[in-house]
MIBANU-998577 format. One record per atom (N, C-alpha, C): residue in one letter; z, x, y. Coordinates in pm, whole numbers, plus 32768, in hexadecimal, padded with zeros to 4 digits. Layout:
N
+------+------+------+------+
| type |   pz |   px |   py |
+------+------+------+------+
|    A |    Z |    X |    Y |
...
+------+------+------+------+
//
This chain:
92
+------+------+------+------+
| type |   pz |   px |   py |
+------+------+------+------+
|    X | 8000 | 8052 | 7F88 |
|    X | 8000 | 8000 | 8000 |
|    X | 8000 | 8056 | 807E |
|    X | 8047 | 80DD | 8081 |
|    X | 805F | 811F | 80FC |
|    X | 7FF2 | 816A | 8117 |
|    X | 7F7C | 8158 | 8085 |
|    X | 7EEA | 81BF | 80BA |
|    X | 7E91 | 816E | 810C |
|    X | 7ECA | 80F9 | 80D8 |
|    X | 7E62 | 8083 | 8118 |
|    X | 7E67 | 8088 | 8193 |
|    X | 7EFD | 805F | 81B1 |
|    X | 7F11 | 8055 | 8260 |
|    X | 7EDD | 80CA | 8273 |
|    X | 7EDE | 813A | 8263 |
|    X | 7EDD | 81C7 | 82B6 |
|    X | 7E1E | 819A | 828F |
|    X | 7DBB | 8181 | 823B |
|    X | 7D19 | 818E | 828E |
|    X | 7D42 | 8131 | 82D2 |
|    X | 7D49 | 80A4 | 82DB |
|    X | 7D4F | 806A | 834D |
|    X | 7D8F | 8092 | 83C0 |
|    X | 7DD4 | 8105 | 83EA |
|    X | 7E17 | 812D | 8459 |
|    X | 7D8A | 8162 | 847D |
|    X | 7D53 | 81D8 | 840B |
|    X | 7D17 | 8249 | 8436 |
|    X | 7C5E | 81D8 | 8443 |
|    X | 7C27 | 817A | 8404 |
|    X | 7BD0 | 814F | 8430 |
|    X | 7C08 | 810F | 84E8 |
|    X | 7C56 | 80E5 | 8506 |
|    X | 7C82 | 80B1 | 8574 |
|    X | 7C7E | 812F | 8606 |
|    X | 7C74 | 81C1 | 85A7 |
|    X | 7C92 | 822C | 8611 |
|    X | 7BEF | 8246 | 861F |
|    X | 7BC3 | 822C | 85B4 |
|    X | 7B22 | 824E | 85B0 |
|    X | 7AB7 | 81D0 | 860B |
|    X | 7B03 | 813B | 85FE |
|    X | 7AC2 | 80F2 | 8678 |
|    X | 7AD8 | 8123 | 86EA |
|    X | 7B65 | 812F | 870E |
|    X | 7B54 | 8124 | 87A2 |
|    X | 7B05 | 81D2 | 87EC |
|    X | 7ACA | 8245 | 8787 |
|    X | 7A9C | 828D | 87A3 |
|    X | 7A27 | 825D | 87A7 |
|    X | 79E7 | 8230 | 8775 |
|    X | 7986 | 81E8 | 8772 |
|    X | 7978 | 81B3 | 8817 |
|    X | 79AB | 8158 | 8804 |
|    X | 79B6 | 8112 | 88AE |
|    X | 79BA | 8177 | 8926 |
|    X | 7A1B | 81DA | 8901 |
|    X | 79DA | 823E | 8988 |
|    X | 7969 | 8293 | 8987 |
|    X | 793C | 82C9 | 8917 |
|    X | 78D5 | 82F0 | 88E2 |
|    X | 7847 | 82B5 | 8931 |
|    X | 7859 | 822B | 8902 |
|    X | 77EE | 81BD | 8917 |
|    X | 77C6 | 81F2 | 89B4 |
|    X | 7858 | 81DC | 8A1B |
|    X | 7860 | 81DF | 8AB4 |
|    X | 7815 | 823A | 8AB7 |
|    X | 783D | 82B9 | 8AA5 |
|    X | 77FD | 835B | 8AA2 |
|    X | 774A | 834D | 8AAE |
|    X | 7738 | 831E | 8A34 |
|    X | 76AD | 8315 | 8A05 |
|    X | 765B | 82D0 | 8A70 |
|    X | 7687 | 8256 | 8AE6 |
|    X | 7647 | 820B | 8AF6 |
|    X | 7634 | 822E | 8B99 |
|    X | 7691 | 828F | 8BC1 |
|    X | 76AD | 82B4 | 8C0C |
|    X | 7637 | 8303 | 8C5A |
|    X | 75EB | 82F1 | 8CD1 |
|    X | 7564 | 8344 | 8CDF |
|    X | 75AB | 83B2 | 8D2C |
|    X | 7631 | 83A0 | 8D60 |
|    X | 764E | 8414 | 8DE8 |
|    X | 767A | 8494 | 8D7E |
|    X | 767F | 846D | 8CFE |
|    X | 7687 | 84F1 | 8CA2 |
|    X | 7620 | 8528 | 8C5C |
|    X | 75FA | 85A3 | 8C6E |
|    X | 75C6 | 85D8 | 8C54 |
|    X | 757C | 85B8 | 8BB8 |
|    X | 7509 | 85CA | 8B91 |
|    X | 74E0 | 8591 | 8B17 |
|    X | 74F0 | 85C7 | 8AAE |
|    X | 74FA | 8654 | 8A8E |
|    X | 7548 | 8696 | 8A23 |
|    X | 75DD | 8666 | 89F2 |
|    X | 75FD | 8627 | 8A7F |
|    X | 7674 | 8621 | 8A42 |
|    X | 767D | 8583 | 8A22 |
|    X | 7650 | 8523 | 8A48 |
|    X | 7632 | 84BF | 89FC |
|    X | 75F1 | 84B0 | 898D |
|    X | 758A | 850B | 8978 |
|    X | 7560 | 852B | 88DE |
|    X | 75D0 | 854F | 8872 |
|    X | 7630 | 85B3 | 88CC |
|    X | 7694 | 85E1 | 886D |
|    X | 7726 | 855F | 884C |
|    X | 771B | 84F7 | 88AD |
|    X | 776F | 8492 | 8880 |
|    X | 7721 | 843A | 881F |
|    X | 7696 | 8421 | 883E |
|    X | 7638 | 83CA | 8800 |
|    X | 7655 | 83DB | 8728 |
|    X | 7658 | 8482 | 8732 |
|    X | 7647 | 84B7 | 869C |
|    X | 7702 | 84B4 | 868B |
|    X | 775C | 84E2 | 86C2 |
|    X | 77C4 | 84D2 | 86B6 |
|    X | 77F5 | 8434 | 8667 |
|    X | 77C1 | 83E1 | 86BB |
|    X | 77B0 | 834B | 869E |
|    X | 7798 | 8347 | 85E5 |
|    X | 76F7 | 8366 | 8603 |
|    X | 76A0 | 8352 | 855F |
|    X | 770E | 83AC | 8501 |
|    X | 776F | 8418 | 8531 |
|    X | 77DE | 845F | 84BF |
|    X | 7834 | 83EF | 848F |
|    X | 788D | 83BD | 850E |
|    X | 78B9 | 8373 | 84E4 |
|    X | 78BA | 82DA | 8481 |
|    X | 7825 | 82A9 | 8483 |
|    X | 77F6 | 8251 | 8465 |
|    X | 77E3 | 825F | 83C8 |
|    X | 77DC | 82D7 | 838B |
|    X | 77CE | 8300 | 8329 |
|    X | 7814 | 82EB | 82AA |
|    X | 7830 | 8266 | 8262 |
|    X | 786E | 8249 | 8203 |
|    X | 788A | 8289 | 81A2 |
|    X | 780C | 82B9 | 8153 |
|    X | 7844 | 830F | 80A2 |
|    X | 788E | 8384 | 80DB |
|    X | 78EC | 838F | 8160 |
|    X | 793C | 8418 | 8142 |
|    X | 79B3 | 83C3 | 818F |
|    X | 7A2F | 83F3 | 8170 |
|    X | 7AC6 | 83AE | 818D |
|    X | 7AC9 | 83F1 | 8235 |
|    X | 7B10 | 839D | 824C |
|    X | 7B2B | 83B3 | 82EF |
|    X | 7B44 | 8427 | 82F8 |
|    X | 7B80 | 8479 | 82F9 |
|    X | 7B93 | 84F6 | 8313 |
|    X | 7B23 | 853E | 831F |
|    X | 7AC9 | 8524 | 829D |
|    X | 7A5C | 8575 | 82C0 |
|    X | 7A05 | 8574 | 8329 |
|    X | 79FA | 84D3 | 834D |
|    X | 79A2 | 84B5 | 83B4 |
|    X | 79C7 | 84E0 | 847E |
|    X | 7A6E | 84CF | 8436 |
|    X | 7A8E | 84C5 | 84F0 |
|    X | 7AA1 | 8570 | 84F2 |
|    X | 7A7D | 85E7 | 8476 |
|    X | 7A9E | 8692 | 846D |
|    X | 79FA | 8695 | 84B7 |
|    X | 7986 | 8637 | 8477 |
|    X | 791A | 863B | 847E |
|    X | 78F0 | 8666 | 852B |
|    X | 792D | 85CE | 856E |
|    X | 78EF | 85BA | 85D5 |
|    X | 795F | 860D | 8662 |
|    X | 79E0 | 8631 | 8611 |
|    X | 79EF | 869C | 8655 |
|    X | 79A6 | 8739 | 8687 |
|    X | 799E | 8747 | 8627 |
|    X | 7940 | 87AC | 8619 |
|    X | 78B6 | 87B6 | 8689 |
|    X | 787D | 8721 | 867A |
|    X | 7806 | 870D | 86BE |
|    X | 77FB | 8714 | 875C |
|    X | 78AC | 86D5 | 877D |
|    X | 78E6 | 86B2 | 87DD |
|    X | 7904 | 875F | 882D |
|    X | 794F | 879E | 87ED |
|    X | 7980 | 8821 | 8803 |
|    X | 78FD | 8889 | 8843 |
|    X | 78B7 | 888F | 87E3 |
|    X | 7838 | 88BE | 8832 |
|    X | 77FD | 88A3 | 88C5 |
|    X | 7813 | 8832 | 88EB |
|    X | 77D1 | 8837 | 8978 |
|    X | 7830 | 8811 | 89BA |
|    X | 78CA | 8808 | 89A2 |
|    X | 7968 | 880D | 89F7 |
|    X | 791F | 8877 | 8A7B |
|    X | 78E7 | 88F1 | 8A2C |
|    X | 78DB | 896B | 8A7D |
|    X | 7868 | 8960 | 8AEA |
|    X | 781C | 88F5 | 8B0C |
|    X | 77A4 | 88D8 | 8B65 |
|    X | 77ED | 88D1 | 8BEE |
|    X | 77D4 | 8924 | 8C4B |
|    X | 780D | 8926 | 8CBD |
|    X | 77D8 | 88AA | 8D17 |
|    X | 7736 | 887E | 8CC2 |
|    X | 7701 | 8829 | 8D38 |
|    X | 7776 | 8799 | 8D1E |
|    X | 77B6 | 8783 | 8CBF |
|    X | 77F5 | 8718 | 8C8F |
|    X | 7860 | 86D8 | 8D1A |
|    X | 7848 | 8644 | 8D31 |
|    X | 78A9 | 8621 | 8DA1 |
|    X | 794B | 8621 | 8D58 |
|    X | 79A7 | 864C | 8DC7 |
|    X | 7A07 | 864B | 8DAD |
|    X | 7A49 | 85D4 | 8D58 |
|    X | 7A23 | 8551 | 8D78 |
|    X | 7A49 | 84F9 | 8D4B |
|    X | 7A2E | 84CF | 8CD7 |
|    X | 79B5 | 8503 | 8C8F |
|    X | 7954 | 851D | 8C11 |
|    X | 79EB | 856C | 8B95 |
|    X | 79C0 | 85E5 | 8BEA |
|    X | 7A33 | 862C | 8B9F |
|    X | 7ABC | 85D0 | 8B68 |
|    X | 7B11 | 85A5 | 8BC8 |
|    X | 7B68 | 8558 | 8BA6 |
|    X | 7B57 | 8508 | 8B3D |
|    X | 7AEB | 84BB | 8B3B |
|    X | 7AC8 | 8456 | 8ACD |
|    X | 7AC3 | 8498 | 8A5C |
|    X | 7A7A | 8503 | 8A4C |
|    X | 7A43 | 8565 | 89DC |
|    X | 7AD9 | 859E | 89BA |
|    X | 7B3C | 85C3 | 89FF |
|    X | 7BC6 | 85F0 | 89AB |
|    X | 7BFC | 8570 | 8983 |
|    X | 7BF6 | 852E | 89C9 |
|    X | 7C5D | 84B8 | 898C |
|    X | 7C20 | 845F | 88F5 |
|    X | 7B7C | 8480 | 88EF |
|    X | 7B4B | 845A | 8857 |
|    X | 7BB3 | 84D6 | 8809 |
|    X | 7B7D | 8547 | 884D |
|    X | 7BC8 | 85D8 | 87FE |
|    X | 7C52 | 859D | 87D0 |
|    X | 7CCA | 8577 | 8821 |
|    X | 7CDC | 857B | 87EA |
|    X | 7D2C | 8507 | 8797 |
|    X | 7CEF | 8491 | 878C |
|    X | 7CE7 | 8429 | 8777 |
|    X | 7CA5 | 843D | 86CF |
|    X | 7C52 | 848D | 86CB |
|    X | 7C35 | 84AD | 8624 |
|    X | 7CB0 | 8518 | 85E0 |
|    X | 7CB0 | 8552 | 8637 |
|    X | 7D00 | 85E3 | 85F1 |
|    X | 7D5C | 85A5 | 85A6 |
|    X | 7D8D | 852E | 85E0 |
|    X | 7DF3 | 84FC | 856E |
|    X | 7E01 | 84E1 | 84F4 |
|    X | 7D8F | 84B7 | 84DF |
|    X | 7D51 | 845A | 8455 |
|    X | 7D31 | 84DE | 8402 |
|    X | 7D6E | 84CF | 837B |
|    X | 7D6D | 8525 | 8316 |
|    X | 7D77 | 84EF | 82BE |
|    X | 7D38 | 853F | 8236 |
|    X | 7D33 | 853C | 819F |
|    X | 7DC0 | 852F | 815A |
+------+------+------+------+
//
């Protein structure tokens, strides 16, 4: 019963990344690499045959890479740590 609740915690940490994700992506005052890089971040997460962990290690990863884009608006960034670390939680 307590694995259950815990994916439903961790699918619940993986929507609402999603939702800022989405913002990111749709966003034109950001730069387009880096909406590409929320766009595929997204498609990680979306990714069923692997357990949450794998998906939200996935789109970290994807995420982490262009953290470092200087052209990125400040406010971009913010969003992009708070997916960070809004996945980091969710584990195997």
């Amino acid at each position: 019963m307590a694995r259950k609740k815990k994916l439903m915690e961790y699918e619940e940490r993986i929507k609402q990344a999603l939702v800022i994700l989405e913002q990111v992506s749709e966003d034109t005052a950001t730069p387009r690499n880096i909406r590409r890089a929320a766009e595929e971040s997204m498609g990680a997460l979306q990714v069923t045959e692997y357990t949450p962990a794998v998906r939200a290690s996935n789109a970290i990863s994807l995420l982490d890479d262009v953290l470092q884009d200087y052209n990125m608006p400040p406010y971009t960034r913010v969003k992009l740590w708070n997916v960070m670390s809004t996945l980091e939680a969710i584990r195997d």
